[in-house]
Kinemage of the C-alpha trace (Angstrom):
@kinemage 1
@onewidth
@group {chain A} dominant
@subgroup {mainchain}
@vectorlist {calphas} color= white
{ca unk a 1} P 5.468 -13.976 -19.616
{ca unk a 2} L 1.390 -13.376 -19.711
{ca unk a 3} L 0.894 -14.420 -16.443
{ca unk a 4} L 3.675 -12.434 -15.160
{ca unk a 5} L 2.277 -9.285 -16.647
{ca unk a 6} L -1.050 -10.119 -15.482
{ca unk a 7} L 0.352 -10.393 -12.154
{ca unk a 8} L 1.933 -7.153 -12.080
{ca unk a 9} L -0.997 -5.130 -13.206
{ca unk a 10} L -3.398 -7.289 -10.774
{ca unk a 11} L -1.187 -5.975 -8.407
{ca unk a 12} L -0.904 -2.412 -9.544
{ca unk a 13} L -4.697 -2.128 -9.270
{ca unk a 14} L -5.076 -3.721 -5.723
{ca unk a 15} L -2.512 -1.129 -4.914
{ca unk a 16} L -3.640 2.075 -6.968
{ca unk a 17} L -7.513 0.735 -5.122
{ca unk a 18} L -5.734 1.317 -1.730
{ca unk a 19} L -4.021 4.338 -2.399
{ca unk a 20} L -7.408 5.787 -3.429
{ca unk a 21} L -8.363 5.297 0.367
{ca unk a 22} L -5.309 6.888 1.627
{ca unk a 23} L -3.432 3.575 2.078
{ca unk a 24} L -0.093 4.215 0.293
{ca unk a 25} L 2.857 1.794 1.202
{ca unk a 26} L 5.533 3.763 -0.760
{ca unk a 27} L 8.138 1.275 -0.397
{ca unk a 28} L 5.550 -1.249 -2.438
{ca unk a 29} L 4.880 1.678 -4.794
{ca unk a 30} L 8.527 2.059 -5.582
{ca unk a 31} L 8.967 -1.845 -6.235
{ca unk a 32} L 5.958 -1.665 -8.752
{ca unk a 33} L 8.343 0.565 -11.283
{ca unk a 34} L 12.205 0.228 -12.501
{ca unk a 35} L 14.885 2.233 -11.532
{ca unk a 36} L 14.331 4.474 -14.883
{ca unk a 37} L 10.799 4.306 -16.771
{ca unk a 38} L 8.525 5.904 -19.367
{ca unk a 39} L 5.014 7.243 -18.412
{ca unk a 40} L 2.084 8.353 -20.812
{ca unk a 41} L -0.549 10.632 -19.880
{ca unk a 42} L -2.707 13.365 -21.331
{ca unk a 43} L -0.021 15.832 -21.670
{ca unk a 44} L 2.706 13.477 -23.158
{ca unk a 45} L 5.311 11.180 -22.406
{ca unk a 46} L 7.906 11.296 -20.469
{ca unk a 47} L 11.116 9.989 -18.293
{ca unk a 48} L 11.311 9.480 -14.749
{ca unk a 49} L 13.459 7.762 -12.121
{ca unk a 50} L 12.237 5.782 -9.281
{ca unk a 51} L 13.348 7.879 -5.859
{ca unk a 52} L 12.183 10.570 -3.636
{ca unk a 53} L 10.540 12.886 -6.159
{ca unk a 54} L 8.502 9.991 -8.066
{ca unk a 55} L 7.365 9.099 -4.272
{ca unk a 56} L 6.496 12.895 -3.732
{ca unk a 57} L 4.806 13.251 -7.155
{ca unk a 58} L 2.919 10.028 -6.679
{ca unk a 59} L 1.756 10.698 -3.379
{ca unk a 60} L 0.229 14.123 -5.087
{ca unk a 61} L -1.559 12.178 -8.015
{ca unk a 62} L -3.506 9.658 -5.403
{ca unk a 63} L -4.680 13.021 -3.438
{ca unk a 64} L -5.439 14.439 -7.040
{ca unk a 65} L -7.877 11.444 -7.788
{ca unk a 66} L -9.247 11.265 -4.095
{ca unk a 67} L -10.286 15.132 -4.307
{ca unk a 68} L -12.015 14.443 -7.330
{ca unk a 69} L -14.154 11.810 -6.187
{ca unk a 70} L -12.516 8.717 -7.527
{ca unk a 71} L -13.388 5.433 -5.807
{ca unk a 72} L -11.942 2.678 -7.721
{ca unk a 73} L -9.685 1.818 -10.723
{ca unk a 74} L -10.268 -1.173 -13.070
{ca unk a 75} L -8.004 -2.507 -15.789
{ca unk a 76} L -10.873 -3.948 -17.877
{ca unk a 77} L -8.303 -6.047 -20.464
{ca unk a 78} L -4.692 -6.568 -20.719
{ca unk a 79} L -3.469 -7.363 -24.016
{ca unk a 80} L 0.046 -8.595 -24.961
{ca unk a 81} L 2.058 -8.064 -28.448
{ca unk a 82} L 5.686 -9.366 -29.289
């Protein structure tokens, strides 16, 4: 299950990377989430479903991060618990 993990958030980052230069495949954006899911940020945690608003919302963050001058996203350590 490690490597699969690994895997998915190896891919996440490629992807988030090209999104940060305007490259967003949404159909690959959609397959990196479930049909339902739970997000964290700063201002809490919360539900969301994986369709045309998530896309729409999504699309917003990446602009969000490009107008404030981010270049690149690293996930420095992945760390798995049963």
């Amino acid at each position: 299950m490690e490597i699969e993990v690994r895997k998915l958030f190896e891919r996440y980052e490629r992807f988030f990377n090209r999104a940060l230069y305007g490259e967003v495949d949404m159909e690959e954006l959609t397959s990196l989430y479930s049909s339902e899911f739970i997000g964290a940020a700063p201002a809490g945690v919360r539900t969301g479903k994986n369709g045309d608003q998530f896309k729409k919302v999504m699309a917003q963050g990446y602009d969000h991060y490009r107008a404030t001058g981010a270049k690149e996203m690293r996930i420095r350590s992945i760390r798995l618990s049963a």
